[in-house]
N, C-alpha and C positions, 0 to 999 in steps of 0.2 A: 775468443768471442768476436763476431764479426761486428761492423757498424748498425748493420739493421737488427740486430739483438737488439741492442739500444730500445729500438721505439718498439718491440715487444717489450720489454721490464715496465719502460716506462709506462708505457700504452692499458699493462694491468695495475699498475699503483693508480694511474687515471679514474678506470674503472670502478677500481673498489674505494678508491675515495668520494666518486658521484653515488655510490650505493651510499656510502655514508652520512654525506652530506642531506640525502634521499628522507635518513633515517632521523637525522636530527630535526629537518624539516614538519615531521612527521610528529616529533616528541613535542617541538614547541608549540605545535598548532595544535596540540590535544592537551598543552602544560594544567589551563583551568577547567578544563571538563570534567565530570561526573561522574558520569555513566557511559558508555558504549552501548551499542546494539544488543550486547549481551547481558545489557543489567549492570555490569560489572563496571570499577571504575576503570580507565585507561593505565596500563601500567610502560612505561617510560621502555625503549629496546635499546639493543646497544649492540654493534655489528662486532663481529669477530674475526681479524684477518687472519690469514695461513699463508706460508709459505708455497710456493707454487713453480716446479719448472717452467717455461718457457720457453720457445722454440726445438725444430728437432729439424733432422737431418744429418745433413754432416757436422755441423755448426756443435761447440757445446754447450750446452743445456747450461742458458741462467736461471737465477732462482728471481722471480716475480711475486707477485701477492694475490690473493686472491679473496672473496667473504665467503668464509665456510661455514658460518653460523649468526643469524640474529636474533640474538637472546632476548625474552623478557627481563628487566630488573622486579626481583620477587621482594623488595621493601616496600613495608606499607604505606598506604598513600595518607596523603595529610588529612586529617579530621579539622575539621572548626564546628563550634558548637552555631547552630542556625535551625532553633528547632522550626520554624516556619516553614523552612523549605521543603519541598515536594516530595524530595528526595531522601529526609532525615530519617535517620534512624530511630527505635525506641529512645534512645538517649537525649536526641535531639540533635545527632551532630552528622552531619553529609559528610562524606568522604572522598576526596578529590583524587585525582592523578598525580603518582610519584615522581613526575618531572621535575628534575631539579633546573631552572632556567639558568641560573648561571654556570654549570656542570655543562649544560646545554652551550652556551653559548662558549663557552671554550672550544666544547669538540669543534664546532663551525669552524671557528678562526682557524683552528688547526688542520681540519678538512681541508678547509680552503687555501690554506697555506701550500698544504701538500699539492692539492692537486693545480696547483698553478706552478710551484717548481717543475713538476712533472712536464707538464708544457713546456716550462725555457728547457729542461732537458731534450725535447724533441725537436724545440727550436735550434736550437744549438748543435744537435746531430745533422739536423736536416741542413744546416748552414755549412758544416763541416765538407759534407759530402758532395755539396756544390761547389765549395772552392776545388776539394782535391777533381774533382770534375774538370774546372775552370783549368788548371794547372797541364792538364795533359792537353786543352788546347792552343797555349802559346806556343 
C-alpha cells in the first residue's frame, strides 16, 4: 500500500463520520418533538457503516468505510400523559420522539472522536511525506 492510500482510508472514515455526526445532529434537534410533517412522531436514525475498498490502479486495494444504510429506530416513542395538549390522544397522552439523548450524546463524542483521529492521521501522513521530501534535498 503506498502513502497516498493513507489519506483515501482515512479521507472515507472522515466522510462517513461527518454523515454521522450529520445524523446525530438531526436526532437531537427533533429529541422533544411531536409530530413531523407527516403527523407522525419523529423516530431517532442511526447510520450504518460498510466496509469499502479504496483506491485502484496499480496500488492494492485498502478497505475504507463507507454509510450504506440509515436506518430508522422502530421503538416506540415516549408517551406522557398531557391530556390538554393539541396533540393528545384519546387517552390523553402525546407521544414524543424515540431519541434517547444520552444514547445520542455518546454517538457525538464518539463521532467526533473518530473523526478528529482521522485528521491527525492525515496530518501525520501529510508530515511524513514532506520530510522523506526534505531528505532527498540535502
Amino acid at each position: 500500500m503506498s502513502m497516498f492510500q493513507i489519506f483515501n482510508v482515512a479521507g472515507s472514515a472522515v466522510s462517513a463520520q461527518s454523515q454521522r455526526l450529520n445524523v446525530v445532529a438531526s436526532n437531537l434537534a427533533n429529541a422533544d418533538t411531536v409530530a413531523g410533517p407527516d403527523g407522525q412522531p419523529y423516530k431517532a436514525r442511526q447510520v450504518v457503516f460498510q466496509t469499502a475498498l479504496v483506491g485502484a490502479g496499480n496500488d492494492l486495494a485498502a478497505a475504507g468505510v463507507r454509510v450504506s444504510n440509515i436506518s430508522e429506530d422502530q421503538t416506540p416513542g415516549r408517551k406522557v400523559l398531557d391530556p390538554k395538549h393539541p396533540q393528545a390522544d384519546a387517552d390523553g397522552y402525546v407521544t414524543y420522539s424515540n431519541v434517547n439523548t444520552v444514547e445520542e450524546m455518546v454517538n457525538m463524542i464518539s463521532a467526533s472522536r473518530s473523526y478528529q483521529n482521522n485528521i491527525e492521521v492525515m496530518s501525520t501522513a501529510k508530515s511524513l511525506l514532506l520530510k522523506t521530501l526534505q531528505l532527498g534535498q540535502s
